[in-house]
DRENTOR-434386 format. One line per field, with one value per residue (C-alpha): residue in one letter; x, y, z. Coordinates in Angstrom, 3 decimals. Layout:
<recs>
res: a, ...
east: X, ...
north: Y, ...
up: Z, ...
</recs>
This chain:
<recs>
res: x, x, x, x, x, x, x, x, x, x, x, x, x, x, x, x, x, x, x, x, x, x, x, x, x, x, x, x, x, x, x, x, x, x, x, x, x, x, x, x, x, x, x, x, x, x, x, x, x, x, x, x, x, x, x, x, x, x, x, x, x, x, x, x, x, x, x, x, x, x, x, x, x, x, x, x, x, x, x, x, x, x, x, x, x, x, x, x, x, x, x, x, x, x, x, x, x, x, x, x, x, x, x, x, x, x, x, x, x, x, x, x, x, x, x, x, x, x, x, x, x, x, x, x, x, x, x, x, x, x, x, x, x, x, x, x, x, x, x, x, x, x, x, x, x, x, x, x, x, x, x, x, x, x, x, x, x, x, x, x, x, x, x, x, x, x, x, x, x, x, x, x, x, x, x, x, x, x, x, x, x, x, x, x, x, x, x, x, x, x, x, x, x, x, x, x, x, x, x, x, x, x, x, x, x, x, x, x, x, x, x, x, x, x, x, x, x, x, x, x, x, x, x, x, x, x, x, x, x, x, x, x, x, x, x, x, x, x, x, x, x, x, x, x, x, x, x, x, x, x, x, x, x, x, x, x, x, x, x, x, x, x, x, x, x, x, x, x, x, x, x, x, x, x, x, x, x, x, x, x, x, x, x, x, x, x, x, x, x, x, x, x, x, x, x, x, x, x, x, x, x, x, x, x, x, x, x, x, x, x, x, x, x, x, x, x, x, x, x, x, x, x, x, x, x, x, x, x, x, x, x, x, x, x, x, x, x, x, x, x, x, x, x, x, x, x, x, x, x, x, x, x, x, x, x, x, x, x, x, x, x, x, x, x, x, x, x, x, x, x, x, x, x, x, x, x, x, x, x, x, x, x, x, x, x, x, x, x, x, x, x, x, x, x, x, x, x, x, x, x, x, x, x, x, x, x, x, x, x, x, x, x, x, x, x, x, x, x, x, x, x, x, x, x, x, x, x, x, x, x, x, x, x, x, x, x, x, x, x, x, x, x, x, x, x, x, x, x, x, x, x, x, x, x, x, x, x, x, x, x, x, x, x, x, x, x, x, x, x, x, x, x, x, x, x, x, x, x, x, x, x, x, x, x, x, x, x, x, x, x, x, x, x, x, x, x, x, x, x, x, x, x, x, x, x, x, x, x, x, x, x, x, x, x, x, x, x, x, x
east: 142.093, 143.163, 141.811, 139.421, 138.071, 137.279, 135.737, 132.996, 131.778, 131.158, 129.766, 127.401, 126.561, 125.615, 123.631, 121.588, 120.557, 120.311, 118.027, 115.678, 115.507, 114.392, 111.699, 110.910, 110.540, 108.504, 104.871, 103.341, 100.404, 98.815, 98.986, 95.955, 96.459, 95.173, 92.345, 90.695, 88.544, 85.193, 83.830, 82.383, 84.247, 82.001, 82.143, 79.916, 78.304, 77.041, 76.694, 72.993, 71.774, 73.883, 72.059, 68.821, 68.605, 69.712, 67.749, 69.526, 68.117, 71.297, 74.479, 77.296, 79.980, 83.399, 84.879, 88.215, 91.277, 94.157, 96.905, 95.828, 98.074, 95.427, 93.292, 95.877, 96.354, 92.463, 92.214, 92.572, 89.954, 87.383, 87.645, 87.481, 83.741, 82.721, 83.521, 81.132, 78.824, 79.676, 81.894, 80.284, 80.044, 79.173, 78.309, 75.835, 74.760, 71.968, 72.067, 74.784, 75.480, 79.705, 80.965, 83.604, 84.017, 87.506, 86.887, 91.319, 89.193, 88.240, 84.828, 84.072, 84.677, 81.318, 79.818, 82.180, 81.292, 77.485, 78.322, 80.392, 83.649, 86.169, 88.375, 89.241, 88.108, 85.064, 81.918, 77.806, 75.583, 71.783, 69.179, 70.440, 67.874, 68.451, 71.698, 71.530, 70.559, 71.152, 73.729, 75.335, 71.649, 69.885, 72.284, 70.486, 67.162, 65.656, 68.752, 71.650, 74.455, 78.211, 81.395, 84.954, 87.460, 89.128, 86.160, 86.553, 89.895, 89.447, 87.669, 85.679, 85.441, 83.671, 81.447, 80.208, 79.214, 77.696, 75.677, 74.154, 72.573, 71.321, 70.525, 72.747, 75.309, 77.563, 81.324, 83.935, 84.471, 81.065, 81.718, 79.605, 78.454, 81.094, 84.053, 85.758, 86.561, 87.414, 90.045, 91.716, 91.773, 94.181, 95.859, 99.221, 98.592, 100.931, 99.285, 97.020, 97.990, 94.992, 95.271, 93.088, 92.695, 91.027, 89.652, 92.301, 95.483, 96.782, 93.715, 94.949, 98.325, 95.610, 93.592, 96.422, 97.867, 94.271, 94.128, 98.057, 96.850, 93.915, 94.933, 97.346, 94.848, 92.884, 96.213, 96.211, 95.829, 92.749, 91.246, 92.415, 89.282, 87.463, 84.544, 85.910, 87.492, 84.422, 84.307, 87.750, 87.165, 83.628, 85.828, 88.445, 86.689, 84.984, 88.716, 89.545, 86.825, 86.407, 89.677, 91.256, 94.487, 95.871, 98.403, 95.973, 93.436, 96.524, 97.646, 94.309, 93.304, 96.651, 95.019, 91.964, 93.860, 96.319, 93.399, 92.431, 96.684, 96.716, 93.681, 92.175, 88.643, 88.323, 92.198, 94.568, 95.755, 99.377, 101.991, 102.308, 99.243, 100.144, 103.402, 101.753, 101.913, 98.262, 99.086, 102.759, 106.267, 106.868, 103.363, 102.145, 104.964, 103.561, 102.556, 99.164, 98.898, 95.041, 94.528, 97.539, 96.608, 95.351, 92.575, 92.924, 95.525, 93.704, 90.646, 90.075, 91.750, 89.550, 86.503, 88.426, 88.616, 85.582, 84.043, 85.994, 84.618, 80.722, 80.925, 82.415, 79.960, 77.234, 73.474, 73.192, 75.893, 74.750, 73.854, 76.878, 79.146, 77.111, 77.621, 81.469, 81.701, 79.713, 81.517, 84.925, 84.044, 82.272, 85.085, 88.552, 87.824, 90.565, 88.864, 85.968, 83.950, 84.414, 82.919, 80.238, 79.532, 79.086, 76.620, 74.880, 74.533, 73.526, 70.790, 69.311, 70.376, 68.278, 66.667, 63.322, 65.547, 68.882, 69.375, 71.484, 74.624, 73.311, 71.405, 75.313, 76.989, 73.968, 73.995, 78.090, 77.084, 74.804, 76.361, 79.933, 77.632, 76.195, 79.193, 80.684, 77.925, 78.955, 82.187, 82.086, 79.501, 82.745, 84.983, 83.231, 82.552, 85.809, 87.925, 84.561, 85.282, 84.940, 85.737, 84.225, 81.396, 78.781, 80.189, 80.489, 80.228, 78.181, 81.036, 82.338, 78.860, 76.249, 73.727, 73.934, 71.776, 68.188, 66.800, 63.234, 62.361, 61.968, 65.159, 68.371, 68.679, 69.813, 69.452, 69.978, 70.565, 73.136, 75.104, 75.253, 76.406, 78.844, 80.131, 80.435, 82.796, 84.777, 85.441, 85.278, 88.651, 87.474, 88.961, 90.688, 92.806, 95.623, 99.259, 98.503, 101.742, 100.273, 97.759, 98.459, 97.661, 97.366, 97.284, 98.517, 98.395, 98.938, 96.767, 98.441, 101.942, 104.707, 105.744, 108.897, 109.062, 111.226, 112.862, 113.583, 115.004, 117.295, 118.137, 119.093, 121.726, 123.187, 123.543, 125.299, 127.284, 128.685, 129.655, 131.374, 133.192, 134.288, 135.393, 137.467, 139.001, 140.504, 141.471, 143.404, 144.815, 145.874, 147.935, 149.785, 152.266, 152.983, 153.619, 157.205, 158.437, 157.031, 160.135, 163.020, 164.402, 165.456, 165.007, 161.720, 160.829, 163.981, 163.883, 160.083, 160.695, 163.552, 160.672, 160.312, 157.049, 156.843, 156.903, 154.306, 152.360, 153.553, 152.621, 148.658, 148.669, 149.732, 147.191, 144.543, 145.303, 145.764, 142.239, 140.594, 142.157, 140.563, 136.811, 137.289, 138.606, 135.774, 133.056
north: -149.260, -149.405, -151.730, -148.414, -147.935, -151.264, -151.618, -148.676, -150.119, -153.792, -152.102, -150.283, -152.755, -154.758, -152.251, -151.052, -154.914, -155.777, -152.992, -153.805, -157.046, -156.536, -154.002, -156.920, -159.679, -157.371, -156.991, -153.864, -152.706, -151.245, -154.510, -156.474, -160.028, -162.145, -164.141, -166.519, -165.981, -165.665, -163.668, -165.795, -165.497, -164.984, -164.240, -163.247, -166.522, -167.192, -163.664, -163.237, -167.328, -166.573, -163.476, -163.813, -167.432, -165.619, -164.965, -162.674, -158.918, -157.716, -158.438, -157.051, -157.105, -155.944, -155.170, -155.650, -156.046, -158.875, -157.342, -153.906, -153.087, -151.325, -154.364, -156.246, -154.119, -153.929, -157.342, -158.568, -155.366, -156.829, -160.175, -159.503, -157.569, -160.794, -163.095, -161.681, -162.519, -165.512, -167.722, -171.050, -169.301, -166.135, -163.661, -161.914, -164.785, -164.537, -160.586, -159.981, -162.401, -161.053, -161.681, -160.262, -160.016, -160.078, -156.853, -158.351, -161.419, -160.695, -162.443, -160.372, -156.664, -156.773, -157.216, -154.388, -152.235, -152.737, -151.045, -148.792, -149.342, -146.640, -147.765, -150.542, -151.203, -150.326, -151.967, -152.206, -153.010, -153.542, -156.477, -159.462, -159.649, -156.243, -156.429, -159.246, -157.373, -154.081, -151.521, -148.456, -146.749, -148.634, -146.879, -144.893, -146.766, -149.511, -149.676, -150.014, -148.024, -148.025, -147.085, -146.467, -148.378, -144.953, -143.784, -146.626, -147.176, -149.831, -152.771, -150.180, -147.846, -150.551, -151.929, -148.324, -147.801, -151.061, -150.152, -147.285, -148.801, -152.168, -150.033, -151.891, -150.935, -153.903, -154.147, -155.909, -157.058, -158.715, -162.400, -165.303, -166.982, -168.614, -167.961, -165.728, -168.618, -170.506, -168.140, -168.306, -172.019, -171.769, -168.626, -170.337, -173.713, -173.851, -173.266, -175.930, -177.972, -178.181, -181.352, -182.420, -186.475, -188.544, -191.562, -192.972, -191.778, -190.736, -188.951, -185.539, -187.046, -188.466, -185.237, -182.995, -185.483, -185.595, -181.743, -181.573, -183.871, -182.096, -178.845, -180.148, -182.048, -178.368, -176.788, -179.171, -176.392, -178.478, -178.604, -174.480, -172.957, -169.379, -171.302, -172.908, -170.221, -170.092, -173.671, -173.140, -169.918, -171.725, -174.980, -173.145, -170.948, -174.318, -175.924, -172.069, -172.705, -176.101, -177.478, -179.361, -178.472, -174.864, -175.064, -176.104, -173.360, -170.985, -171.720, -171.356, -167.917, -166.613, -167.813, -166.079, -162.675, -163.199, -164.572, -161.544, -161.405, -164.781, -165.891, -162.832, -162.519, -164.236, -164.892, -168.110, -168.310, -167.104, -169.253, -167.883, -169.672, -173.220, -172.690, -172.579, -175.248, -175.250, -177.260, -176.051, -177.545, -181.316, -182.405, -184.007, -186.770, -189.323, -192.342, -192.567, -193.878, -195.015, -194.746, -197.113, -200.355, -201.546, -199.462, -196.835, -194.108, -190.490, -191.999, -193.008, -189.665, -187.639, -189.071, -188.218, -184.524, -184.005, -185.962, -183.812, -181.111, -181.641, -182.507, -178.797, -176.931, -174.876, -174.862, -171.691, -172.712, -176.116, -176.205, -173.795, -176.729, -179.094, -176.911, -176.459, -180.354, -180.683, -177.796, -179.248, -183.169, -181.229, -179.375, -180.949, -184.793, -186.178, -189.763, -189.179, -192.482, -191.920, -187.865, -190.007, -192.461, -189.518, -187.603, -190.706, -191.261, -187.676, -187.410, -190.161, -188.676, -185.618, -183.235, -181.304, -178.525, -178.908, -176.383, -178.122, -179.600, -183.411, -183.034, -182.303, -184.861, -187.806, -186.630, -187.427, -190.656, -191.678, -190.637, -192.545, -195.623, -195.548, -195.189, -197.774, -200.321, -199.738, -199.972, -202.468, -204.044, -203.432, -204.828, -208.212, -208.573, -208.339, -210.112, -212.142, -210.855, -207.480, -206.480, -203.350, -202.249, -200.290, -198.013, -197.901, -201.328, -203.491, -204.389, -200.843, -199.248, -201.625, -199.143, -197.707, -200.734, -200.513, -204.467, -203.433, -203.729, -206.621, -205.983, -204.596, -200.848, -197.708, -195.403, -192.537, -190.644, -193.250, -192.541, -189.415, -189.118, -191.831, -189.994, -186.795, -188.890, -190.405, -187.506, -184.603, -184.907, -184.736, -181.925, -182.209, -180.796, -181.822, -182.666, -186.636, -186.916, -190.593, -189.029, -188.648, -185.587, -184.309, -180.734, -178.853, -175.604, -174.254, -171.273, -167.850, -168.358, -166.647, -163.682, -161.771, -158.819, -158.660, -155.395, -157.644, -160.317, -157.807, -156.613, -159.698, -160.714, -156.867, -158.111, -161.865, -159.590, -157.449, -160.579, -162.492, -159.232, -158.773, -162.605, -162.062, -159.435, -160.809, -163.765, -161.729, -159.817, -162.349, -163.959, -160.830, -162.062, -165.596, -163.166, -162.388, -166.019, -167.043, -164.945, -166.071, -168.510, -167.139, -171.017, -170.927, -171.129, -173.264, -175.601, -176.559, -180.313, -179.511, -177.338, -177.727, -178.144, -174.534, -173.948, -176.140, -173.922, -170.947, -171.805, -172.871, -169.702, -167.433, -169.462, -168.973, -165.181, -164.683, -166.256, -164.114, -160.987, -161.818, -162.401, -159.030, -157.283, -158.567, -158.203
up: 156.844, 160.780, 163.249, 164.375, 161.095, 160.159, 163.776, 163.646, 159.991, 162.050, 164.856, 162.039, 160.567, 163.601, 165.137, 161.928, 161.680, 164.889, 165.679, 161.759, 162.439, 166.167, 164.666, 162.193, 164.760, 167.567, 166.753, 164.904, 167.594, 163.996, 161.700, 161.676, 162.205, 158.822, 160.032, 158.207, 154.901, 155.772, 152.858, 149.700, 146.297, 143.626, 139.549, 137.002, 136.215, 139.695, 141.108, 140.622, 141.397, 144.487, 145.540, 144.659, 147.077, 149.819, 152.987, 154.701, 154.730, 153.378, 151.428, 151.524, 147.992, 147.822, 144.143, 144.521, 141.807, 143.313, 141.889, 143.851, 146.994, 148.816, 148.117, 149.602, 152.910, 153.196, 152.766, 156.550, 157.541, 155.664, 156.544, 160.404, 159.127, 157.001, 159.903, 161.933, 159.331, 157.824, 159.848, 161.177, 164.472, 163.259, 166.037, 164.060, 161.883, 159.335, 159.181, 156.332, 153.615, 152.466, 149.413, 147.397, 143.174, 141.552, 138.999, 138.223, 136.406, 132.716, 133.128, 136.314, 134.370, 132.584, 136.223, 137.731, 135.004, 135.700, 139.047, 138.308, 140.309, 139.595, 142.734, 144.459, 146.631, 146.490, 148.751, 147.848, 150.550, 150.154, 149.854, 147.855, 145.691, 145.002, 144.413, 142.461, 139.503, 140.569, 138.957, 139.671, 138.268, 141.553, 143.948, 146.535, 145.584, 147.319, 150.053, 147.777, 148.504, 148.260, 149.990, 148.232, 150.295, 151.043, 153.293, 155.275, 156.096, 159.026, 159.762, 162.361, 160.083, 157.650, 160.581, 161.585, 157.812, 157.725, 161.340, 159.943, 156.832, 158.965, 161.938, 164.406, 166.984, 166.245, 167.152, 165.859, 169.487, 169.936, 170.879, 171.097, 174.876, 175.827, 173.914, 176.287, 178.597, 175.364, 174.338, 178.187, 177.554, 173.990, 174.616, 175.683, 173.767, 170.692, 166.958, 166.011, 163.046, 160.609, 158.325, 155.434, 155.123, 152.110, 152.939, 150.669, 150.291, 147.178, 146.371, 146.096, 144.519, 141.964, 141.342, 140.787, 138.475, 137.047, 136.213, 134.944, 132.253, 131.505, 131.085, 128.508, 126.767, 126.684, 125.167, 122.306, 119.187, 117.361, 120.395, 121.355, 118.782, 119.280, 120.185, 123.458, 124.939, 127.181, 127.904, 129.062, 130.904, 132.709, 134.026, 134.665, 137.100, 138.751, 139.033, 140.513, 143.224, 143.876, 143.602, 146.721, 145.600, 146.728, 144.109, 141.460, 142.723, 142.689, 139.639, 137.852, 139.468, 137.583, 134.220, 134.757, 135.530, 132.561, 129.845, 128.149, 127.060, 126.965, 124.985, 123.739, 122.058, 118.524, 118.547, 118.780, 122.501, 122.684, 123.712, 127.429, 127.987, 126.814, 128.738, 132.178, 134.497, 136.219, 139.659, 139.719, 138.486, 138.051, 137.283, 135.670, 137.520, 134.757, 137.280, 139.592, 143.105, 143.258, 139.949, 138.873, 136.726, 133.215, 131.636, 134.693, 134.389, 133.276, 133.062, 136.821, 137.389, 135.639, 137.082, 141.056, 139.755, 138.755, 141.569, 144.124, 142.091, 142.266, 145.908, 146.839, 145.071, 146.930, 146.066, 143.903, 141.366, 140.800, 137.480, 136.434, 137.615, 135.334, 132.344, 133.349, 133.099, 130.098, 128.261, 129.326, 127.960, 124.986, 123.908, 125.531, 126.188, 124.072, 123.795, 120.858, 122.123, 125.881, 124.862, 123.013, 126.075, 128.526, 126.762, 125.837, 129.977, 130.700, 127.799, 129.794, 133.022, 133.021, 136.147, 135.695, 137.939, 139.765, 142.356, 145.378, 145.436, 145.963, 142.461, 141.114, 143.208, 142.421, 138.486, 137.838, 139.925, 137.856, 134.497, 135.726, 136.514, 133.021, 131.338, 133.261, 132.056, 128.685, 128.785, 130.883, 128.043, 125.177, 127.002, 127.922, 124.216, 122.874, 125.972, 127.038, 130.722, 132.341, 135.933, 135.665, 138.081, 139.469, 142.488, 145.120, 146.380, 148.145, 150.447, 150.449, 151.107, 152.122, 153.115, 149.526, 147.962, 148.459, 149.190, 149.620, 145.957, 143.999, 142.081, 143.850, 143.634, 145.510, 148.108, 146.672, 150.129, 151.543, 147.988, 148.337, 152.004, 150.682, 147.805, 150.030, 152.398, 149.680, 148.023, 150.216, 152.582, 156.381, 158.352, 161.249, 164.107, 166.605, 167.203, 166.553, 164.284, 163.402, 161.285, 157.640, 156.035, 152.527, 153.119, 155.897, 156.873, 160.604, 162.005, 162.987, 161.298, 162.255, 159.575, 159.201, 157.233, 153.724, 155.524, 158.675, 157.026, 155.509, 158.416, 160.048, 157.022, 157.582, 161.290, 159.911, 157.617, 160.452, 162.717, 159.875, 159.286, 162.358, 162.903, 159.569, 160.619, 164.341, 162.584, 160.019, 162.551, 164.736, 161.534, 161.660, 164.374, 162.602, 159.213, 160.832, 161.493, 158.107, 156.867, 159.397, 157.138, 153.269, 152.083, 152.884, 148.754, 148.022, 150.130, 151.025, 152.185, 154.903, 156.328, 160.235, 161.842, 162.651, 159.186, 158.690, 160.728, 159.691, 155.620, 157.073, 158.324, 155.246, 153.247, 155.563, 155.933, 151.928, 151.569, 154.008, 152.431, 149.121, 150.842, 152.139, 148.934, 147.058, 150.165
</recs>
């Protein structure tokens, strides 16, 4: 091929990638940005508690399948609707309660089915108690109605829909007082790093540790019986929730899609299953950070997960996060007297009716106490000692002991505020690079297109080719001298340093020939 030929095919390929990759890089006017997840997951279990506390006038509930593209696409449509619902600033606060239902999870289908979704997505809008145990049969009675993604394309399209049922003229560019001159403020201050901190580090290292060891205590095969496939399924969905871990919460969202192949009804769960790594390759790592000494290990662990579990729950699924825990120690606690000492402290542990999160958080307090005492109790008659305690503290949490009776006890509230600190990590924002942070994520990332990223390599391809080429080409005119002397081959150590030169250069221009053979 001449110099011409080889020349248009570089300048192709330079131009076809420089011009995707610009196209990749410049933004879409169409695209709607991704903002942030304002809309409230919910599954079968907790639909109706959910919906039937709620105040609101009306609720709105997607039906939506994950693995669906168009659920994908719509996604950042209807979140832009749900924050002006449901975001801590909410414009239109305490009108619309949003929440969306996974119809790709195999406990959610019975639910989807109840309502009839032949499409996803598909939306119902209508009173929440209504709709908490409505159906498909209720539509167009009492204010429930629905919506198939396909009639409403666009966030506005979505909003309009929603205006006419709730009798409203809302926009999606309604804004709060004030945050006009807010936005003027940030618009040219770089992305905000958002950073999640424990009150001890190691936590989360602990947790996910924690969970890897639990879920492969639950894939032990005398453990793996018919009868706990819905103990598993039920904690599951709380780790799916609740856990602080994306990679945990990731990881456990792909068993609920995959469980009806995985573990299907009244059969032994298939290997696929016991193969998956909940919280992601290389855990469990098999050491602890705060959990690390004599007696602690999986035990200590296990207590931080499910502590960091109770204290994310909301009101309405309360005591479905007690019956995840007791369902998981029930039917996967490996330890037979530990399973004994916990329901031995929650028989005596009891609530004439839990409905809020503090009831959760206060109950595993007080059931970890107990069994503390007793094994505490073991221990000091066997090794006559025992530095095992009640927790928190005095030192740690001072306000958390009641003096005012006769004999030292709690305050309950001052526990529980403590336990929500301890547990919960605090969320915070700001360039302070001093700050150490377990999980960070930073607001309106930068994304480049698969089809863009293409295009740039195309682009890289084209330069390299052309910078192989010259520098072939140039090694053309040392080619001639490389052949003045005929004892070039016989005589290689009376070589010159021309020569020298001259054999660099035929090595050099024999290996580029063979990367652009092959290429």
């Amino acid at each position: 091929m001449g110099m011409g030929g080889v020349g248009l095919w570089v300048g192709v390929l330079v131009l076809v990638g420089g011009f995707g990759a610009a196209l990749g890089v410049w933004p879409m006017p169409d695209a709607p940005t991704a903002p942030e997840e304002c809309s409230v997951d919910l599954y079968d279990r907790i639909f109706k508690p959910c919906l039937a506390q709620m105040k609101t006038p009306f609720a709105l509930v997607e039906f939506f399948a994950s693995w669906e593209p168009a659920c994908k696409g719509y996604k950042p449509h209807f979140e832009r609707v749900a924050c002006l619902f449901n975001h801590p600033r909410a414009v239109h606060e305490d009108e619309v309660f949003v929440v969306k239902v996974d119809c790709a999870i195999e406990s959610n289908k019975g639910l989807c089915e109840r309502f009839n979704v032949q499409s996803y997505p598909t939306m119902y809008i209508g009173p929440p108690e209504i709709l908490a145990s409505g159906s498909f049969a209720s539509r167009g009675k009492k204010g429930l109605d629905s919506v198939e993604g396909g009639d409403v394309a666009t966030g506005d399209d979505l909003l309009q829909w929603i205006n006419k049922r709730i009798n409203k003229r809302y926009s999606l560019k309604d804004k709060r007082p004030g945050d006009e001159s807010d936005e003027e403020v940030t618009e040219n201050q770089p992305p905000t790093v958002t950073t999640w901190q424990w009150q001890m580090p190691g936590t989360l290292q602990d947790v996910e540790e924690a969970t890897a060891h639990a879920f492969a205590h639950m894939m032990d095969e005398k453990r793996m019986q018919s009868s706990s496939r819905a103990s598993f399924i039920q904690f599951i969905n709380l780790v799916e929730r609740h856990h602080p871990s994306q990679r945990c919460r990731e990881g456990s969202l792909k068993v609920l899609h995959n469980i009806a192949h995985w573990w299907p009804l009244r059969q032994p769960p298939a290997n696929a299953l016991k193969e998956q790594q909940l919280c992601g390759p290389g855990l469990p790592r098999g050491f602890w950070e705060i959990c690390d000494g004599e007696g602690r290990g999986y035990s200590c662990g296990l207590w931080l997960l499910l502590h960091s579990l109770t204290v994310q729950v909301e009101d309405f699924e309360s005591s479905v996060a007690i019956s995840a825990i007791n369902a998981f120690v029930s039917d996967f606690y490996e330890c037979d007297h530990c399973h004994d000492h916990f329901f031995n402290a929650t028989a005596r542990n009891s609530f004439d009716s839990m409905v809020t999160r503090k009831d959760v958080v206060l109950w595993l307090w007080r059931t970890h106490n107990k069994v503390t005492e007793v094994v505490a109790q073991e221990e000091f008659k066997v090794k006559g000692n025992s530095t095992r305690k009640s927790w928190p503290l005095e030192k740690e949490c001072p306000a958390c002991r009641d003096s005012s009776e006769d004999a030292l006890g709690w305050d309950e509230d001052a526990v529980y505020f403590y336990l929500m600190d301890f547990y919960r990590p605090v969320l915070r924002s700001g360039n302070n690079n001093n700050l150490r942070s377990e999980v960070v994520t930073v607001e309106k990332p930068v994304g480049v297109p698969y089809w863009a990223a293409a295009s740039i390599a195309i682009a890289s391809c084209g330069f390299t080719f052309a910078t192989l080429y010259m520098r072939s080409y140039s090694l053309k005119f040392k080619y001639h001298f490389c052949h003045l002397s005929d004892n070039y081959d016989l005589f290689p150590f009376y070589l010159t340093p021309e020569h020298h030169e001259c054999s660099r250069s035929m090595s050099t221009l024999i290996a580029i020939s063979k990367v652009m053979y092959h290429a």
